[in-house]
Backbone as CSV, one residue per row, in Angstrom:
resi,resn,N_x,N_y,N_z,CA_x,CA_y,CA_z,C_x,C_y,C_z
1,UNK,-14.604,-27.683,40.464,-14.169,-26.830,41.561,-14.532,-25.389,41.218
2,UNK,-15.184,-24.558,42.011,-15.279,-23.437,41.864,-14.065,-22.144,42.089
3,UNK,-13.866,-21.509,41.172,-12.691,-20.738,41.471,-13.276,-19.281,41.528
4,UNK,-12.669,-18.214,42.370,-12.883,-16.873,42.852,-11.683,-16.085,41.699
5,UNK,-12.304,-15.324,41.031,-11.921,-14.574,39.922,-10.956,-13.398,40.754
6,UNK,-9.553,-13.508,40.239,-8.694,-12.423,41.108,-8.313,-11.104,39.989
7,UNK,-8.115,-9.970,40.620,-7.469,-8.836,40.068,-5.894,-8.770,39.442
8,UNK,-5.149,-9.388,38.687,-4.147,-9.912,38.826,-3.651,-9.754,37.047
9,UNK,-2.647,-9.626,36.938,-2.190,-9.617,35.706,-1.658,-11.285,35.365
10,UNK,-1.173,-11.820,36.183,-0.658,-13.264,36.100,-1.741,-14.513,35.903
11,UNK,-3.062,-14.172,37.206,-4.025,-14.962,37.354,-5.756,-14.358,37.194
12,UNK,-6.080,-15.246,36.540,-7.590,-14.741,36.058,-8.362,-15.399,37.423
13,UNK,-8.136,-16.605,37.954,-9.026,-17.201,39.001,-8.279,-18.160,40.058
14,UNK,-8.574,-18.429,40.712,-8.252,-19.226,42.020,-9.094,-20.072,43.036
15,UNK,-8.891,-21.340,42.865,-9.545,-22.266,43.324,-8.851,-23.424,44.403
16,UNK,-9.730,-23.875,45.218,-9.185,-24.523,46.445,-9.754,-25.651,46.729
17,UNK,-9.378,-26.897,46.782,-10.203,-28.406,47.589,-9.632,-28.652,48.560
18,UNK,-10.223,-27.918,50.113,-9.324,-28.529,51.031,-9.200,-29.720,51.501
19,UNK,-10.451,-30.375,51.110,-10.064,-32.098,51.471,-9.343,-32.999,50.661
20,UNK,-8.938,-32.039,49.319,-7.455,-32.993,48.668,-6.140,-32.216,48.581
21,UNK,-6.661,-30.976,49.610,-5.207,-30.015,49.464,-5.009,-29.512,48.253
22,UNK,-5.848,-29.465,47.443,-5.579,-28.939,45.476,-5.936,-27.885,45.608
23,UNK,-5.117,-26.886,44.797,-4.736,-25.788,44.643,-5.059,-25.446,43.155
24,UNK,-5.995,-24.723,42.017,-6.362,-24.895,41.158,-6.075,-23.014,40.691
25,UNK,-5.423,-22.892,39.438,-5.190,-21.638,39.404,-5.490,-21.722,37.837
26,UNK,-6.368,-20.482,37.331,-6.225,-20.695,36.110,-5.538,-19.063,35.549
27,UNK,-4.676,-19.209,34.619,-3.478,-18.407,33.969,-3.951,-16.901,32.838
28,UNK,-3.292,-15.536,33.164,-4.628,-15.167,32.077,-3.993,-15.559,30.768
29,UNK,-3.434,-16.204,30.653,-3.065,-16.824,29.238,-3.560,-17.859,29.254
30,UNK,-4.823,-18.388,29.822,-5.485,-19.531,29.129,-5.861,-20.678,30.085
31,UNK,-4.328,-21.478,30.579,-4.244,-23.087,30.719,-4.777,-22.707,32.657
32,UNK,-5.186,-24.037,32.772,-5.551,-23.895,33.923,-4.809,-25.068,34.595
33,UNK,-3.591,-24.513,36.074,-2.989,-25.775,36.576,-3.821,-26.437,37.769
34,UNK,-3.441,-27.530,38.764,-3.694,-28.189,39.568,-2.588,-28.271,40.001
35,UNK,-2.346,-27.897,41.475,-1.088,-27.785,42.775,-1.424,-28.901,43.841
36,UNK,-0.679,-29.539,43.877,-1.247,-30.412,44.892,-0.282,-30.758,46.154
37,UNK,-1.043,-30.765,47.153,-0.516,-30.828,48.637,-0.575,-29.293,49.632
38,UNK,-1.213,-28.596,48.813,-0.542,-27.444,49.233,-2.003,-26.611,50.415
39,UNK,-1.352,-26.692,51.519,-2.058,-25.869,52.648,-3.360,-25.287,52.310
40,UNK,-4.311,-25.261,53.495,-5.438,-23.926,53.210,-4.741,-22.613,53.158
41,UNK,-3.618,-22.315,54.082,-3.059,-20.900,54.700,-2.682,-20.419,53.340
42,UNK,-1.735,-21.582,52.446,-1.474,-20.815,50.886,-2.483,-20.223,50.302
43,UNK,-3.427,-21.176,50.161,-4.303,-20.354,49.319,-5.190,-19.064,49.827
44,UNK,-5.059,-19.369,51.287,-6.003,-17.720,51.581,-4.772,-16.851,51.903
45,UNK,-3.782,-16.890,51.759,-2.498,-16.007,51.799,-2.385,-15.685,50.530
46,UNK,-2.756,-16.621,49.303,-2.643,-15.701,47.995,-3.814,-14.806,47.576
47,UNK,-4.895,-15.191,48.307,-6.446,-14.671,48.213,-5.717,-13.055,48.442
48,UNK,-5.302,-13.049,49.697,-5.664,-11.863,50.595,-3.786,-10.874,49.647
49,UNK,-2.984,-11.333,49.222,-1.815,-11.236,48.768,-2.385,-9.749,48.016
50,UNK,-1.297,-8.510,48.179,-1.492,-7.765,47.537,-0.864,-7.473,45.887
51,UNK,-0.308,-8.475,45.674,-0.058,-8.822,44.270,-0.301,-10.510,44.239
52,UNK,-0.894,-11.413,43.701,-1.282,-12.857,43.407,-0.229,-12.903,42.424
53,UNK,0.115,-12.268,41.269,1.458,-12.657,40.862,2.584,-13.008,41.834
54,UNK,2.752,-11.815,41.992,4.335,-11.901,43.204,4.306,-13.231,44.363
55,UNK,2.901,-13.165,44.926,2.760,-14.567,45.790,2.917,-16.037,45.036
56,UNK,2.245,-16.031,43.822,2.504,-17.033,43.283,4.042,-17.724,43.102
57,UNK,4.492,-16.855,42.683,6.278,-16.706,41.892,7.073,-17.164,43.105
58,UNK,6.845,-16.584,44.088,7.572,-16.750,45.520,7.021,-17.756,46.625
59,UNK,5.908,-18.314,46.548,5.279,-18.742,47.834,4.914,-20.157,46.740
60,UNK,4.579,-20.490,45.763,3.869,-21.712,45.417,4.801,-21.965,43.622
61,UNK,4.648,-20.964,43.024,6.001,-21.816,41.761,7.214,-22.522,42.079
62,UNK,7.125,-23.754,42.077,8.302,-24.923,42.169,8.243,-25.539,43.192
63,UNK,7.534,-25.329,44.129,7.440,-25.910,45.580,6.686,-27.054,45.610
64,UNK,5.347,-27.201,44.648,4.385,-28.263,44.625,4.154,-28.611,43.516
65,UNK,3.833,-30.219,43.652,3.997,-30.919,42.074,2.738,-30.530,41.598
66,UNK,2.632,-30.099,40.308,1.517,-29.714,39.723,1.283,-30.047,38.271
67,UNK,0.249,-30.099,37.489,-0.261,-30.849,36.101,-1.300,-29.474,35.654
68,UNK,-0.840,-30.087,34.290,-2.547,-29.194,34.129,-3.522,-29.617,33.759
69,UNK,-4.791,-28.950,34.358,-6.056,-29.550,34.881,-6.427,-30.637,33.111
70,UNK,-7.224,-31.629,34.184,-7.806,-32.387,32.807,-9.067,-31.634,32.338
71,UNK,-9.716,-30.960,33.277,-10.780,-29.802,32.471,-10.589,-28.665,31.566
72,UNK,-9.317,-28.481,31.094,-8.809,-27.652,30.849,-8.363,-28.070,29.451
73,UNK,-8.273,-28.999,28.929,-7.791,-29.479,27.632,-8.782,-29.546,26.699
């Protein structure tokens, strides 16, 4: 999956599959998760979000079951 590199103290990149609804965020501490179920509108609402931390924390932490990526290990 290709991810779009964000300005963000929380998130280094951000990635989207809308035909499985996966939500792919990778952390600037490293691990990279997988969100799943979660809307197109989330992810271009965190795109466009004037903090991607603050959206994250409030709009998508705890809401959707998520793993971390198997590319990532």
């Amino acid at each position: 999956m290709d991810r779009t590199a964000v300005d963000s103290s929380v998130l280094r990149s951000v990635g989207y599959d809308p035909a499985a609804r996966l939500l792919e965020l990778e952390f600037t501490g490293g691990p990279v998760y997988e969100y799943a179920g979660v809307p197109a509108r989330v992810h271009r609402e965190l795109l466009a979000a004037e903090s991607h931390g603050r959206y994250f924390v409030r709009r998508i932490r705890g809401r959707y079951a998520y793993r971390r990526s198997a590319t990532d290990r």
